[in-house]
Structures are given as C-alpha cells and as structure tokens.
DSSP file (Angstrom, degrees, kcal/mol; ACC not computed):
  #  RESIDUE AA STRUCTURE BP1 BP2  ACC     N-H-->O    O-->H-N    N-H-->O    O-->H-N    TCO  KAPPA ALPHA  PHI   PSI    X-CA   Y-CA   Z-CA
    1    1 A X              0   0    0      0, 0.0     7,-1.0     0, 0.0     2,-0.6   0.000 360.0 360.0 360.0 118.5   -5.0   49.8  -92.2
    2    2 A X  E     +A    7   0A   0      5,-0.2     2,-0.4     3,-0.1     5,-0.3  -0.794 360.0 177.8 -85.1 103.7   -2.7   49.1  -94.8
    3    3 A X  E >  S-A    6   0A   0      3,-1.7     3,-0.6    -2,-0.6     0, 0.0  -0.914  70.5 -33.9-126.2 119.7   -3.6   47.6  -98.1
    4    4 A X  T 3  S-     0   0    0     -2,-0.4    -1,-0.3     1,-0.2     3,-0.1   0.952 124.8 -50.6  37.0  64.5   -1.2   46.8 -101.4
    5    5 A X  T 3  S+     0   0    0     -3,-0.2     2,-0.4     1,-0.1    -1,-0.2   0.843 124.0 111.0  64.7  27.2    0.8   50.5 -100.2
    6    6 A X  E <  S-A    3   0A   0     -3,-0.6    -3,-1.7     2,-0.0     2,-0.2  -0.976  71.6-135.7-138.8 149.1   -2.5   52.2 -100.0
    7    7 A X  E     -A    2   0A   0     -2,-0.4     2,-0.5    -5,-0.3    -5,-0.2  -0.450  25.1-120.9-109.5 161.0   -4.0   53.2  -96.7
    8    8 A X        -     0   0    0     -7,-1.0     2,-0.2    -2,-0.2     3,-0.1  -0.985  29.6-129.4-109.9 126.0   -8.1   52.1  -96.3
    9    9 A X    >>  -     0   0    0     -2,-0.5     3,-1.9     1,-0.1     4,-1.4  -0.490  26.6-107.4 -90.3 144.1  -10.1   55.7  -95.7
   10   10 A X  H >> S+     0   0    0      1,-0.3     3,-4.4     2,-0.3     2,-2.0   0.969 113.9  59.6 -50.9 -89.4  -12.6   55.3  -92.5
   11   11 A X  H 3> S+     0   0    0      1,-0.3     4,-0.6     2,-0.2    -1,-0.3   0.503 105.0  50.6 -44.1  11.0  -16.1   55.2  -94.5
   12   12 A X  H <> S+     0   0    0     -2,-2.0     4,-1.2    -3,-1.9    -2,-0.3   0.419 113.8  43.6-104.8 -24.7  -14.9   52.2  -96.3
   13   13 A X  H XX S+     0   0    0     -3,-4.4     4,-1.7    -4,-1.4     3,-0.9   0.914 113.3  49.8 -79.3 -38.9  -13.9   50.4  -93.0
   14   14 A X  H 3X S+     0   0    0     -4,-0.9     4,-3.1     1,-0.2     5,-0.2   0.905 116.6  44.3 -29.9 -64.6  -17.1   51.6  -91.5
   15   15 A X  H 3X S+     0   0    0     -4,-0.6     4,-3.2    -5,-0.3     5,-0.3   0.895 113.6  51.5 -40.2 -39.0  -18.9   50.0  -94.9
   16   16 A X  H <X S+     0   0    0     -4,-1.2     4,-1.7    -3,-0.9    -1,-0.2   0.980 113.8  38.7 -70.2 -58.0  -16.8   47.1  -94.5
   17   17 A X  H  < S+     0   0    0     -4,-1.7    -1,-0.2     2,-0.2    -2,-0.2   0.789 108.9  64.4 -52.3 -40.0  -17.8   46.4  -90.6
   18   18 A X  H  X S+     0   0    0     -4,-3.1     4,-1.1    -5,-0.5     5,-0.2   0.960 109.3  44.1 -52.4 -57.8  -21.7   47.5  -91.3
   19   19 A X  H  X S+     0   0    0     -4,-3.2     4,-1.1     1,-0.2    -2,-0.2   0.769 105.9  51.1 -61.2 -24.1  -21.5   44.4  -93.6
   20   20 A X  H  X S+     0   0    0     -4,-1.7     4,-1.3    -5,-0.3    -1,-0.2   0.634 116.8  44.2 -75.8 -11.9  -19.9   42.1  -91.5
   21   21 A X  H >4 S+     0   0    0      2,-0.2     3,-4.4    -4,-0.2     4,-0.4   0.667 116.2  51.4 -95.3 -96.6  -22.9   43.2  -88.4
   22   22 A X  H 3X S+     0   0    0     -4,-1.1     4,-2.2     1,-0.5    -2,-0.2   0.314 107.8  53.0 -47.4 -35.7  -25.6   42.9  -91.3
   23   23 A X  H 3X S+     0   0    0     -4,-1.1     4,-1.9    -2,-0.3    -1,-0.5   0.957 110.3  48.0 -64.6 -54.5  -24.1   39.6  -92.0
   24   24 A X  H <X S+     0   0    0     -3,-4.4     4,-0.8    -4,-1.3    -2,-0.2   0.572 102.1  57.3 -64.7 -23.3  -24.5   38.6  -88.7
   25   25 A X  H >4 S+     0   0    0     -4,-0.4     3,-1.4     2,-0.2    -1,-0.2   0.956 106.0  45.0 -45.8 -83.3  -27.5   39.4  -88.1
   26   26 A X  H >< S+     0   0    0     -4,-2.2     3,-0.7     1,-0.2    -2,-0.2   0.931 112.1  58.5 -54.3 -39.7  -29.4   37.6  -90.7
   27   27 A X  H 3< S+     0   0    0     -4,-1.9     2,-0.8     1,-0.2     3,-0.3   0.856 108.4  48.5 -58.1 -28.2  -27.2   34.6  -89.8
   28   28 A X  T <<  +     0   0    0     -3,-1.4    19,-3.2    -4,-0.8    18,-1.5  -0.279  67.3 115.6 -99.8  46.9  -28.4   34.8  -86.3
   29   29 A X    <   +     0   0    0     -2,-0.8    -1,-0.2    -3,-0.7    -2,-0.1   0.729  39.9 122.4-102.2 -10.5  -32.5   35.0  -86.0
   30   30 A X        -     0   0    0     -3,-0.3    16,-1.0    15,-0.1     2,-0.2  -0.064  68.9-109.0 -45.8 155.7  -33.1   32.0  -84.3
   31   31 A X        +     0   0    0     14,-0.2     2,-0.3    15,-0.1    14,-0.2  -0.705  47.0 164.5 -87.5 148.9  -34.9   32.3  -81.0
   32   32 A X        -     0   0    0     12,-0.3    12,-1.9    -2,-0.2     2,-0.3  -0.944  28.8-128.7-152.3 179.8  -33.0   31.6  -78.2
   33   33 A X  B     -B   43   0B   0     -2,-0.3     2,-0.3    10,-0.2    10,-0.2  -0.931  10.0-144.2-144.9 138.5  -32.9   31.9  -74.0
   34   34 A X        -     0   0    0      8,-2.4     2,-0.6    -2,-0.3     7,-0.2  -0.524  29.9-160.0 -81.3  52.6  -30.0   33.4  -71.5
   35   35 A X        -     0   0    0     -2,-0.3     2,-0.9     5,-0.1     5,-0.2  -0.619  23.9-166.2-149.6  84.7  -30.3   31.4  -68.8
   36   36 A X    >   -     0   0    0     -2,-0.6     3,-3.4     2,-0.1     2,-1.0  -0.335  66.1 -64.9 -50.7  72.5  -29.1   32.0  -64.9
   37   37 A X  T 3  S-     0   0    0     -2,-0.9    -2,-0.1     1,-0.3     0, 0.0  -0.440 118.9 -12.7  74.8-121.7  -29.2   28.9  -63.2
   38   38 A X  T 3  S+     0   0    0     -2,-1.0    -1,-0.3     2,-0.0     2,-0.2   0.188 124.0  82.2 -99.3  17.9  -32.4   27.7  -62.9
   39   39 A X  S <  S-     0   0    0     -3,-3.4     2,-0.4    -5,-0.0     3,-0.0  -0.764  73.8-128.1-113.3 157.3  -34.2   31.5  -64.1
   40   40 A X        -     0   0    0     -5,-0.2    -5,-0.1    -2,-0.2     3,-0.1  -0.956  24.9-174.8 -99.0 136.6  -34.5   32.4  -67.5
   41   41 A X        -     0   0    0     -2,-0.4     2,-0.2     1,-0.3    -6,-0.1   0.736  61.7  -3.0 -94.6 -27.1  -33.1   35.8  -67.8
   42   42 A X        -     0   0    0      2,-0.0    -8,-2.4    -3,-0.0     2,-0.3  -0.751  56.7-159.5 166.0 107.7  -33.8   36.8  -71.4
   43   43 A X  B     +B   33   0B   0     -2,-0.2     2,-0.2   -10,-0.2   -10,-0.2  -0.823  40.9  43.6-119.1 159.8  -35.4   35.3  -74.4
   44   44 A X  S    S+     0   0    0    -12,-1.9     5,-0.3    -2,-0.3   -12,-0.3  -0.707  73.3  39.3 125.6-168.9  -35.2   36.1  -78.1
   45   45 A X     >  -     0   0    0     -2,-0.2     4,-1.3   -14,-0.2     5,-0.3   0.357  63.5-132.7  -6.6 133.7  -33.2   37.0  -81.4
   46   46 A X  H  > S+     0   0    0    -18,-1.5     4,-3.3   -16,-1.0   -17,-0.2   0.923 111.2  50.9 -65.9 -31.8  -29.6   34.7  -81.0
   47   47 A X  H  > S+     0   0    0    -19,-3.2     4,-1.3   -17,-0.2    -1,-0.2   0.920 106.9  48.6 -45.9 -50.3  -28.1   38.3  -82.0
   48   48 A X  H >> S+     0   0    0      1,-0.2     3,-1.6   -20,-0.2     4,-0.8   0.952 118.7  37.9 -69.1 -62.4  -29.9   40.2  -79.5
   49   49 A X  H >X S+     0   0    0     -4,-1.3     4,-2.7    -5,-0.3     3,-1.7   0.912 114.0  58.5 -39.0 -74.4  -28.9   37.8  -76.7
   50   50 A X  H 3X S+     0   0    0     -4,-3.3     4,-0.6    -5,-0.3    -1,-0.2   0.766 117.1  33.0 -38.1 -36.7  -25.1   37.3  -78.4
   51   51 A X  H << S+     0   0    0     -3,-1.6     4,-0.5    -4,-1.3    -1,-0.3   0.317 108.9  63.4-135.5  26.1  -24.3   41.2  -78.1
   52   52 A X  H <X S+     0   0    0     -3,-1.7     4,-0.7    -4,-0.8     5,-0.4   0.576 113.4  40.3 -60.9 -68.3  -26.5   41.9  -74.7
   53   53 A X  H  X S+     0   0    0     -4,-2.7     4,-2.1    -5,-0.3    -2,-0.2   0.900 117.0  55.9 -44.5 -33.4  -23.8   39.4  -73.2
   54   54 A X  H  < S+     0   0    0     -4,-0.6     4,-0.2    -5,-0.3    -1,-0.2   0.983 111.3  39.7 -44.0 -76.7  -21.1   41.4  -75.7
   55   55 A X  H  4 S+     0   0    0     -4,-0.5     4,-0.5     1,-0.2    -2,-0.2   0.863 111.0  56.8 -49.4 -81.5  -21.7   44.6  -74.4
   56   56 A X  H >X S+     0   0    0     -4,-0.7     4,-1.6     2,-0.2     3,-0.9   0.584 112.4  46.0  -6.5 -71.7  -22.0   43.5  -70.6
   57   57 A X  G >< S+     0   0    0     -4,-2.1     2,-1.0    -5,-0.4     3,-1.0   0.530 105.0  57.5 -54.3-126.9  -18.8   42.1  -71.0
   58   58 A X  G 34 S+     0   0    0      1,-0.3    -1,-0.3     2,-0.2    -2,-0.2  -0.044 114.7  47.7  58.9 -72.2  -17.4   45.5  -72.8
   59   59 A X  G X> S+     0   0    0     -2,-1.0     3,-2.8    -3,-0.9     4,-1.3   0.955 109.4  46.4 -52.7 -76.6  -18.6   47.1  -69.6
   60   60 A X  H <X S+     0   0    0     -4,-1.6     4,-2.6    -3,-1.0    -2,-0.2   0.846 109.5  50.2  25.1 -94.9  -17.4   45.2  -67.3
   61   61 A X  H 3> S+     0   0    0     -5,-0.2     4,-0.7     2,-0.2    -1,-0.3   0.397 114.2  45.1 -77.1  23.1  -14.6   45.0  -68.4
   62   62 A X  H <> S+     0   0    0     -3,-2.8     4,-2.0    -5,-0.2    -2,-0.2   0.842 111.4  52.6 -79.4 -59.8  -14.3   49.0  -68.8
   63   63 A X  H  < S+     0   0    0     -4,-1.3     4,-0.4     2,-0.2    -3,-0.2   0.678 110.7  56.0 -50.8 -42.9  -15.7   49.8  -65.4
   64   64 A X  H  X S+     0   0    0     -4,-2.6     4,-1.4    -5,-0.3     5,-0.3   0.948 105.4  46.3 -35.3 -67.2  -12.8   47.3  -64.4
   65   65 A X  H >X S+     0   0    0     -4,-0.7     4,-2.9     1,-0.3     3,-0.7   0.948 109.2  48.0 -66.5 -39.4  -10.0   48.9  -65.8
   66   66 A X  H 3< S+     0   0    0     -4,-2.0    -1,-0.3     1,-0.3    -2,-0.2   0.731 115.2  51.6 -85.5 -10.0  -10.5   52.5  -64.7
   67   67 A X  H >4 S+     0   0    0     -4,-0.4     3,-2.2     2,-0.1    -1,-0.3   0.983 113.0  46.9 -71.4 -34.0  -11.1   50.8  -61.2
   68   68 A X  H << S+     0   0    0     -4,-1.4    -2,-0.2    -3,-0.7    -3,-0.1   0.893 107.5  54.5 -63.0 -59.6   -7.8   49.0  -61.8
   69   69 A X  T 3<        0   0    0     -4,-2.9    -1,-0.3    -5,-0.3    -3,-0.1   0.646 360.0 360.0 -68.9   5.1   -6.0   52.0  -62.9
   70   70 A X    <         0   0    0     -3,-2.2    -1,-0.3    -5,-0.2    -2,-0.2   0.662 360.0 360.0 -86.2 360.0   -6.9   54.0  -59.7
C-alpha cells in the first residue's frame, strides 16, 4: 500500500485492521438470531452471527475454487 511516496509497513496495516474489527465489534452487540426457515439456527452477538455467516461463505467459497480448478 502506497501512501504520499511512502510504502505502509505490515504492523501498521495489521494496527490499522485490528481497529477497524475492534470497531466493529462494539458497534455490533446487539442480540440477534440466524434463522433457516422456520428453525432457529443460532442466536446471539450481531458480530458473532455476522462473521459465522462470513467465514462460511470464505469456505465455501475456497472449497469451491480448488474443486473448480481440478
């Protein structure tokens, strides 16, 4: 990442991304439910919920491509 000529060193994006999660986090504590039809799948944190679904996807689509790519 390039910034005014100057390159950004890895622990300062890391810092930078740690705040941005940290942020999100507190924005996101409300309780909330995942919800399959008529089943509830999974209740709690809106975060927890938000980047269960994240990841899944993430996988998903990982497990996809390397089938893809055979």
């Amino acid at each position: 990442m390039d910034f005014q000529g100057k390159k950004l060193s890895s622990p300062v994006i890391i810092a930078i991304a740690a705040v941005f999660g940290l942020i999100f986090i507190l924005q996101n504590f409300e309780q909330t439910s995942f919800q399959f039809l008529v089943w509830t799948i999974f209740s709690g944190p809106k975060w927890i919920v938000m980047s269960c679904i994240f990841g899944g996807g993430l996988g998903l689509g990982y497990v996809m491509g390397k089938k893809k790519s055979r």
